[in-house]
C-alpha positions in Angstrom: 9.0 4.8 -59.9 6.2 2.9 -60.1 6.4 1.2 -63.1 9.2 -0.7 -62.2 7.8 -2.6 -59.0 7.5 -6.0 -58.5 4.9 -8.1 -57.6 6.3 -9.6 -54.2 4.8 -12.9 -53.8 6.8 -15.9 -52.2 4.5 -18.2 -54.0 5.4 -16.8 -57.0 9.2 -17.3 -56.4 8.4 -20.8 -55.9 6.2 -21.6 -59.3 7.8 -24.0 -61.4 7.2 -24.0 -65.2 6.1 -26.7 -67.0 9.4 -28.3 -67.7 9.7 -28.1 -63.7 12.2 -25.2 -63.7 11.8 -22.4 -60.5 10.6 -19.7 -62.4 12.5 -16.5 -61.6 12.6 -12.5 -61.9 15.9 -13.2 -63.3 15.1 -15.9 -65.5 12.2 -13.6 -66.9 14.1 -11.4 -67.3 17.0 -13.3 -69.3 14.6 -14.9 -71.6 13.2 -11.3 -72.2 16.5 -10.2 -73.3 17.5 -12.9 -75.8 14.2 -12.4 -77.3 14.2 -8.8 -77.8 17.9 -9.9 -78.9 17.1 -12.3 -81.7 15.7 -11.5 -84.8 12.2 -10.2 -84.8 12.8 -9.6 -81.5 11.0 -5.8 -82.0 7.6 -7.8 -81.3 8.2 -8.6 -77.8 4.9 -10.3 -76.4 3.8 -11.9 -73.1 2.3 -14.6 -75.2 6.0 -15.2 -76.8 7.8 -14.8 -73.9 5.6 -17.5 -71.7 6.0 -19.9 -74.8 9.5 -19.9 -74.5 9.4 -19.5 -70.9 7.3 -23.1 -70.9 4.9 -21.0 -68.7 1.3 -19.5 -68.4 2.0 -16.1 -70.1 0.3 -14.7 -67.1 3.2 -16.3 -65.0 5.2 -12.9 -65.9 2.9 -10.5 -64.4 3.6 -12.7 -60.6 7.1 -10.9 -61.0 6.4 -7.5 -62.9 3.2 -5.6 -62.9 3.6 -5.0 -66.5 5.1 -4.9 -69.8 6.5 -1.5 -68.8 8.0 -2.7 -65.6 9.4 -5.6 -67.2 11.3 -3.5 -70.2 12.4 -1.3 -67.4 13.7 -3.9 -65.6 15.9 -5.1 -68.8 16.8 -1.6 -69.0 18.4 -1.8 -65.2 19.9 -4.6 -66.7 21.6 -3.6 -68.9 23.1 -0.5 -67.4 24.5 -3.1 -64.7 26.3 -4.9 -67.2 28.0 -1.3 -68.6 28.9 -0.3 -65.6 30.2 -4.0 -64.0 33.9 -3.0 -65.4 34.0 0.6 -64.7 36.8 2.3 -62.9 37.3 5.4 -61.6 40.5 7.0 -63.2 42.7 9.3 -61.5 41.5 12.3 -63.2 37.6 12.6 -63.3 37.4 14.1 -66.9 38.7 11.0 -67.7 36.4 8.9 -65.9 33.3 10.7 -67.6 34.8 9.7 -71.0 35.1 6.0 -70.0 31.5 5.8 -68.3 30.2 7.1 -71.8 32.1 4.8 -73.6 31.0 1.9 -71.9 27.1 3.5 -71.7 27.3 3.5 -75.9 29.0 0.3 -76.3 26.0 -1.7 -74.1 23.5 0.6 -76.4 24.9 -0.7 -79.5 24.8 -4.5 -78.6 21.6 -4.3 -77.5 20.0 -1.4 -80.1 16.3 -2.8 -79.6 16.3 -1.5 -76.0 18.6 2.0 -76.7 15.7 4.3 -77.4 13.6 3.1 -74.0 17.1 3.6 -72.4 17.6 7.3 -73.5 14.2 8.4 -72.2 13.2 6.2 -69.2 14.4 6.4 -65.9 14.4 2.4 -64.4 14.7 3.8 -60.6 16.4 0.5 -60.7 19.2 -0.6 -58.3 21.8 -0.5 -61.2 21.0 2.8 -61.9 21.0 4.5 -58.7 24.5 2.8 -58.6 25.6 4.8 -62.1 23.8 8.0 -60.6 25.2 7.8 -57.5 28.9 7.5 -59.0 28.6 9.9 -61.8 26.8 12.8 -59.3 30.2 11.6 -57.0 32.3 12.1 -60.3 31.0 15.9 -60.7 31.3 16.8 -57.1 35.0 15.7 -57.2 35.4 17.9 -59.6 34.7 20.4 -57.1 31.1 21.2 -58.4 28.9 22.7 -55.8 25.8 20.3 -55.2 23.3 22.1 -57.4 25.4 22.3 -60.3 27.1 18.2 -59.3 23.4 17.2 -60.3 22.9 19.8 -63.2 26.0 18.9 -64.9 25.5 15.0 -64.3 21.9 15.5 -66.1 23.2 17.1 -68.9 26.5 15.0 -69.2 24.2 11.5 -69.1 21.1 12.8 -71.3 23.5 13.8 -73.9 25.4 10.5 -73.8 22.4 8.2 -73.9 20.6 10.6 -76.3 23.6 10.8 -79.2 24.6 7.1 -78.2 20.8 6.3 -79.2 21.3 7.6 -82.6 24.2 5.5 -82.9 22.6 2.3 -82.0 19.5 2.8 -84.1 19.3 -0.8 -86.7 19.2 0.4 -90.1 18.8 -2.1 -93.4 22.0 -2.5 -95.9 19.6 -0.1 -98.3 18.9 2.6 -95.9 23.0 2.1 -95.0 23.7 3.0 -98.3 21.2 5.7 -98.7 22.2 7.8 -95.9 25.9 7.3 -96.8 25.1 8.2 -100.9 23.3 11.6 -99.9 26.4 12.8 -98.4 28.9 11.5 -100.4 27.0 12.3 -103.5 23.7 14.2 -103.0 24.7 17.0 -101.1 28.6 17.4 -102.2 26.9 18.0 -105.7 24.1 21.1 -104.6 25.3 23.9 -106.9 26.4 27.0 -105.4 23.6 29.5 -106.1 21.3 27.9 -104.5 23.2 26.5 -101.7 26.2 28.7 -101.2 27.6 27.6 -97.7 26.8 23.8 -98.3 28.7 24.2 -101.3 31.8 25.8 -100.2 32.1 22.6 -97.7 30.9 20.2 -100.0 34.1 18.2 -99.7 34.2 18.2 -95.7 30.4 16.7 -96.0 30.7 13.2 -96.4 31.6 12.8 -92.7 28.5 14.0 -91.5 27.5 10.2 -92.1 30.2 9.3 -89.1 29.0 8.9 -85.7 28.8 12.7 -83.7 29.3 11.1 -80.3 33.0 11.3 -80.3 33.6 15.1 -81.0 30.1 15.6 -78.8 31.6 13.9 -75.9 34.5 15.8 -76.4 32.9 19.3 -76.3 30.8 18.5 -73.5 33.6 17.2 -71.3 35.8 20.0 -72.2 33.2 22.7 -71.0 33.1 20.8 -67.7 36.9 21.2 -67.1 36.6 25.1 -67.9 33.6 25.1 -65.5 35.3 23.3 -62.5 37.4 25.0 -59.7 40.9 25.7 -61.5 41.8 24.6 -57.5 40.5 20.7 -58.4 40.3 20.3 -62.5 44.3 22.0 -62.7 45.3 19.3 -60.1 43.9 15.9 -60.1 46.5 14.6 -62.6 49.9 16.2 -63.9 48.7 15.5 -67.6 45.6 17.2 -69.1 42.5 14.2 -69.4 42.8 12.2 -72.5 40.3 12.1 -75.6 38.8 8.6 -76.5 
């Protein structure tokens, strides 16, 4: 896509910065994400990033057109690091389970970036490689094409989407907050006025835990039911286990 080009100039591969260092997409990119990394990071800037670059802030924009390109480069980025230890398993349900595992693990080391991740698309070479491998997941699973891609869509969106929630940074205070209105605030809404909240009340302090284990779950069990009893009833003499 087109925010994500490059601008391809060999001049620019050769510019040194001012501490006489080759300045690189890579290195750019590096810096970028230590930045956004470190505290305060939220308030990525070119200005900030040349400073610690020891370069002309315009420097950047000889490797990336723009901000945009440049935070969707990190985002490429960082799916390449998730996916640099993935394996396929021998049955594919469980190979779905362990690319979303290692999809919300990279979003919660790097939360500043999660939200960009769950609703860009970095048409980066990283990706495609994750596309290309979780479309070849779905189609061992004896999907027809058409429904390879639908399924894959829906499997990744929800992943990224419930794995953003789970990386969002939140302060001690709002911590506690969230956890005290359902330990406390709900569990103690009186029954007239809140009848079906109130016959759960003591299930409802585990709303506050993380919904992307039984969501991942769900979803992954409605793709075995979905696939050809011929493939998903013989990939593996043991059903798929659950993270």
């Amino acid at each position: 896509m087109p925010g994500t080009e490059r601008v391809r100039s060999v001049g620019a591969r050769r510019r040194k910065t001012r501490t006489g260092v080759v300045l690189t997409a890579d290195m750019i990119v590096d810096t970028a994400l230590r930045l956004i990394d470190a505290p305060g990071g939220d308030k990525l800037s070119v200005r900030r990033l040349g400073a610690e670059l020891g370069a002309d802030p315009t420097a950047v924009y000889r490797y990336f057109r723009d901000m945009d390109a440049l935070l969707l480069a990190l985002a490429d980025r960082l799916i390449g690091d998730a996916f640099a230890e993935f394996v396929p398993r021998e049955h594919w349900a469980d190979s779905l389970r362990d690319l979303a595992a290692s999809l919300r693990r990279s979003m919660r080391l790097h939360p500043r970036l999660a939200h960009l991740r769950a609703i860009r698309v970095t048409a980066g070479p990283h990706e495609m490689r994750v596309v290309d491998t979780g479309i070849g997941i779905m189609l061992s699973a004896g999907f027809a094409p058409a429904d390879a891609v639908r399924h894959y869509r829906d499997f990744v969106d929800t992943v990224l989407a419930v794995a953003a929630v789970d990386a969002a940074e939140l302060t001690e205070e709002q911590e506690a907050a969230e956890q005290e209105a359902w330990s406390r605030v709900y569990t103690s809404l009186p029954a007239d006025g809140y009848p079906n909240v109130h016959l759960v009340r003591e299930h409802l302090p585990s709303m506050y835990n993380s919904a992307f284990p039984g969501t991942i779950d769900k979803l992954i069990d409605a793709l075995v039911q979905a696939a050809p009893a011929e493939v998903s009833g013989t990939r593996t003499s043991s059903p798929p286990g659950r993270s």
